[in-house]
DRENVOTI-501861 format. One record per residue (C-alpha): x, y, z; residue in three letters. Coordinates in steps of 0.2 Angstrom, whole numbers, padded with zeros to 4 digits, always signed. Layout:
BEGIN
XYZALA ...
***
This chain:
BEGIN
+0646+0291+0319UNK +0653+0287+0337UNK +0640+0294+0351UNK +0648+0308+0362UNK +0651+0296+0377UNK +0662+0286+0364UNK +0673+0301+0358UNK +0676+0302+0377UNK +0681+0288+0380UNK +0693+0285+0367UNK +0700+0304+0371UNK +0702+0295+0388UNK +0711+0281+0380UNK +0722+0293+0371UNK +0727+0301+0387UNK +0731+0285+0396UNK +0742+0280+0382UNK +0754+0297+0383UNK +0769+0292+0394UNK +0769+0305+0408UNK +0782+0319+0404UNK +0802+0317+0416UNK +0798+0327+0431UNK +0817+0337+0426UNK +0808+0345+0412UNK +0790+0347+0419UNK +0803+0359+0432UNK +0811+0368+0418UNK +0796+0371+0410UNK +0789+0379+0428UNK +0805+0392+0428UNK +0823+0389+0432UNK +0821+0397+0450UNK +0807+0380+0450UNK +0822+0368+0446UNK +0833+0376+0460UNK +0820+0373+0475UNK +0814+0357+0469UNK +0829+0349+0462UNK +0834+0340+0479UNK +0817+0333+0481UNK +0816+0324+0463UNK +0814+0306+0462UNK +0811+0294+0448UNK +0792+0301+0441UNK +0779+0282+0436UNK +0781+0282+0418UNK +0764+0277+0414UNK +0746+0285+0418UNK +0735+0273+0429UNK +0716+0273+0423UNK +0707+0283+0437UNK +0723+0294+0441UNK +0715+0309+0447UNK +0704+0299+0461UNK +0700+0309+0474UNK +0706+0326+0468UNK +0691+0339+0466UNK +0695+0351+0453UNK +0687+0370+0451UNK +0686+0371+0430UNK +0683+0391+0429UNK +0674+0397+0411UNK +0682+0414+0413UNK +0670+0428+0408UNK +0652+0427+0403UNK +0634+0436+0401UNK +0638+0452+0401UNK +0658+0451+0400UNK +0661+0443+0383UNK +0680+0445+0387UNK +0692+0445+0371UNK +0684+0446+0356UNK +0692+0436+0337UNK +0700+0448+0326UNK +0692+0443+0310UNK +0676+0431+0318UNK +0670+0444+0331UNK +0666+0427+0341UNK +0670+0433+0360UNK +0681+0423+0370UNK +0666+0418+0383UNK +0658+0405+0375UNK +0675+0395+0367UNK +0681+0396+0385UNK +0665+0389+0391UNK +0667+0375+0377UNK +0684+0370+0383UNK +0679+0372+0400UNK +0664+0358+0396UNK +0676+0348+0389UNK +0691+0348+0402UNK +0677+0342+0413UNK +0670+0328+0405UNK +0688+0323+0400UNK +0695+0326+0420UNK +0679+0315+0427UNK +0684+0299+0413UNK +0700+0300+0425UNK +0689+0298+0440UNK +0692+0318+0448UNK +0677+0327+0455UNK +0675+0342+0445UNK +0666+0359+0453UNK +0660+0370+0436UNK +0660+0388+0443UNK +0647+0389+0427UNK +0641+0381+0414UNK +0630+0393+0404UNK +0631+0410+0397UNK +0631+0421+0409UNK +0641+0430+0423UNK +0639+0428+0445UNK +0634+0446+0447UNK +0618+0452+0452UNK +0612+0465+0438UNK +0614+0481+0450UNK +0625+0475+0461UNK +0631+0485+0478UNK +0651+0485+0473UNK +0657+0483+0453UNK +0651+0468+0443UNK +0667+0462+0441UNK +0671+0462+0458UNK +0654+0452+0464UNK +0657+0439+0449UNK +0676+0434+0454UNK +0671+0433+0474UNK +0657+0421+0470UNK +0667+0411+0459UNK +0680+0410+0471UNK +0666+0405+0484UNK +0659+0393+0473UNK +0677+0386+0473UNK +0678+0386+0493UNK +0663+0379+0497UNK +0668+0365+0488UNK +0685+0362+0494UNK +0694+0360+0478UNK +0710+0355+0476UNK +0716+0365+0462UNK +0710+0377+0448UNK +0709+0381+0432UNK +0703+0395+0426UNK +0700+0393+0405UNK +0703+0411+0395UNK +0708+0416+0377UNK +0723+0428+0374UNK +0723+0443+0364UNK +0735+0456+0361UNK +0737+0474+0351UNK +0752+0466+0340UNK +0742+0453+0327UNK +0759+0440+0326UNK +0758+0433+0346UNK +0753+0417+0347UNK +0752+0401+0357UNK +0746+0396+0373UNK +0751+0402+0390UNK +0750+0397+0408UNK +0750+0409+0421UNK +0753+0406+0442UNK +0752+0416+0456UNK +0768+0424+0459UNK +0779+0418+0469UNK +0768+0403+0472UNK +0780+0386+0470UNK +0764+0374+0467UNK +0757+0385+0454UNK +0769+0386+0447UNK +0776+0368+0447UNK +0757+0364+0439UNK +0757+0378+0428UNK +0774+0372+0421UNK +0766+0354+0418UNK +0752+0359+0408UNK +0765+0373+0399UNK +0775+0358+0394UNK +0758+0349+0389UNK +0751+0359+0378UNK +0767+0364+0370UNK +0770+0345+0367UNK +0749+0342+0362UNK +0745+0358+0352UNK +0765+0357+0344UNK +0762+0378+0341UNK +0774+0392+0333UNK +0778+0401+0347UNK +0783+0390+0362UNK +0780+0402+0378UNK +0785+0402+0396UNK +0774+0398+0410UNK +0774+0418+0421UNK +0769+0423+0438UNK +0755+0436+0438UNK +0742+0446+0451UNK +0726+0437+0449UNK +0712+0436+0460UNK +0707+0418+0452UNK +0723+0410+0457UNK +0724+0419+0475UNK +0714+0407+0483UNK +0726+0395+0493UNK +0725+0379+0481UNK +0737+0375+0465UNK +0730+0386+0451UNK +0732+0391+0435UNK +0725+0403+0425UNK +0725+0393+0406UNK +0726+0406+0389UNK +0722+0394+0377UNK +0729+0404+0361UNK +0726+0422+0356UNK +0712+0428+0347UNK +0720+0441+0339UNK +0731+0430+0330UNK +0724+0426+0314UNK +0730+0410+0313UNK +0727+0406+0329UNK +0711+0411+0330UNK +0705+0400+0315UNK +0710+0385+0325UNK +0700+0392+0340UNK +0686+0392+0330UNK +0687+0373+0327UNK +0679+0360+0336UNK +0695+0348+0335UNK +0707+0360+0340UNK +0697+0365+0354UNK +0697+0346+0359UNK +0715+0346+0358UNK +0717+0360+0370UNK +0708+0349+0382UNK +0715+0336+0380UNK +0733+0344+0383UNK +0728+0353+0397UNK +0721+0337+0407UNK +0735+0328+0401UNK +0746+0341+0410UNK +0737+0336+0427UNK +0739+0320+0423UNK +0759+0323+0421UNK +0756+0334+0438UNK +0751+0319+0447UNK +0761+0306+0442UNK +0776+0317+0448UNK +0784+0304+0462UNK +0789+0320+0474UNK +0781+0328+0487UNK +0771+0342+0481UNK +0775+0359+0488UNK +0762+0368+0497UNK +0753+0382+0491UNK +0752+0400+0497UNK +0739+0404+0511UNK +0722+0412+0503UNK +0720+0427+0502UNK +0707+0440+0506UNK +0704+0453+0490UNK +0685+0458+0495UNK +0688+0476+0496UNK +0700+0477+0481UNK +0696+0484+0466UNK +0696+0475+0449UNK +0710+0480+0438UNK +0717+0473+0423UNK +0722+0457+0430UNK +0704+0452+0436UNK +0703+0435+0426UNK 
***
């Protein structure tokens, strides 16, 4: 049986031999108002991913939820989302380093960045220090690992979302779209969306990554799978990997910005 270090290596491997995606459709996969303002800058994109590609990049890997918020919960399992999203999270790392990034865990166990009786809403106190977590560290880009659910049982498939209005989120969140639509092949093939999330207001390309929907039968079985779950790494990184290999200059992303006093609502993340 091949030791842990191996399977990442060969998953490394993998990656290395996926020709990065045309940088025409990693733009229409972003949105077509994405195609309009980068059209005149698009140049001919390398058509092969260098071993220690993501060299000098720190990346913020977020393993949304945790401790006390077990965020979505799986229709038939009961499993919450907190743990498969640390799992993936665990493994985006392990597969990002391989391609030589610094990577910034914003946690690595079960349990939430709140204090238990904290001054201002849990929620609130466990986004701002992830987010300081993320500053400190001066990272480059985030992602931000969730699971999906919904009240109707036939959605499916995974689903980047951006900040709004946001042209680097959005270009990023269109490579990884186009990534995992490619790696994961599922039934429904969704659009990468602009949203209001405090995760991804934080002045660096983010995206906040719904690996599949729990509440999705279906979909949920695969979740529950260690293999799957290794394919929705591997797709994701390899949507950075298409990201970087872009030949264009990268726009910039919004400014930071400050949500200290706000309260949480339904688009925490």
């Amino acid at each position: 049986m091949l030791k842990k270090r191996d399977r990442v290596q060969i998953a490394a491997g993998m990656l290395l031999g996926v020709t990065a995606l045309c940088s025409l459709a990693l733009l229409l996969a972003a949105g077509t108002s994405a195609v309009q303002t980068f059209a005149a800058q698009q140049t001919a994109v390398q058509t092969t991913v260098a071993p220690g590609a993501l060299h000098g990049l720190t990346i913020a890997v977020d393993a949304g939820h945790g401790g006390y918020d077990g965020g979505a919960v799986g229709r038939v399992s009961g499993v919450p989302e907190k743990g498969l999203n640390l799992d993936v999270a665990q493994r985006v790392e392990r597969l990002l380093r391989s391609q030589g990034a610094d990577v910034v865990m914003t946690r690595t166990g079960d349990y939430a960045l709140c204090d238990e009786d904290p001054p201002i809403r849990k929620k609130l106190q466990d986004m701002q220090r992830r987010a300081e977590i993320i500053r400190l560290n001066d990272a480059d880009m985030v992602l931000s690992i969730h699971m999906n659910e919904y009240a109707g049982r036939s959605e499916s498939g995974p689903q980047m979302f951006y900040r709004e209005g946001c042209p680097a989120g959005r270009l990023l969140a269109g490579a990884i779209q186009e990534a995992m639509i490619a790696g994961l092949k599922p039934e429904k093939e969704r659009p990468a969306l602009g949203g209001d999330y405090y995760i991804l207001t934080l002045g660096v390309p983010s995206v906040l990554v719904e690996c599949g929907f729990l509440s999705n039968k279906e979909e949920e079985e695969k979740l529950m799978q260690e293999i799957y779950r290794q394919e929705v790494a591997e797709s994701i990184v390899q949507g950075v990997l298409n990201w970087q290999a872009l030949a264009l200059e990268k726009p910039q992303p919004l400014e930071a910005v400050d949500r200290s006093g706000e309260e949480m609502g339904e688009h925490a993340a």
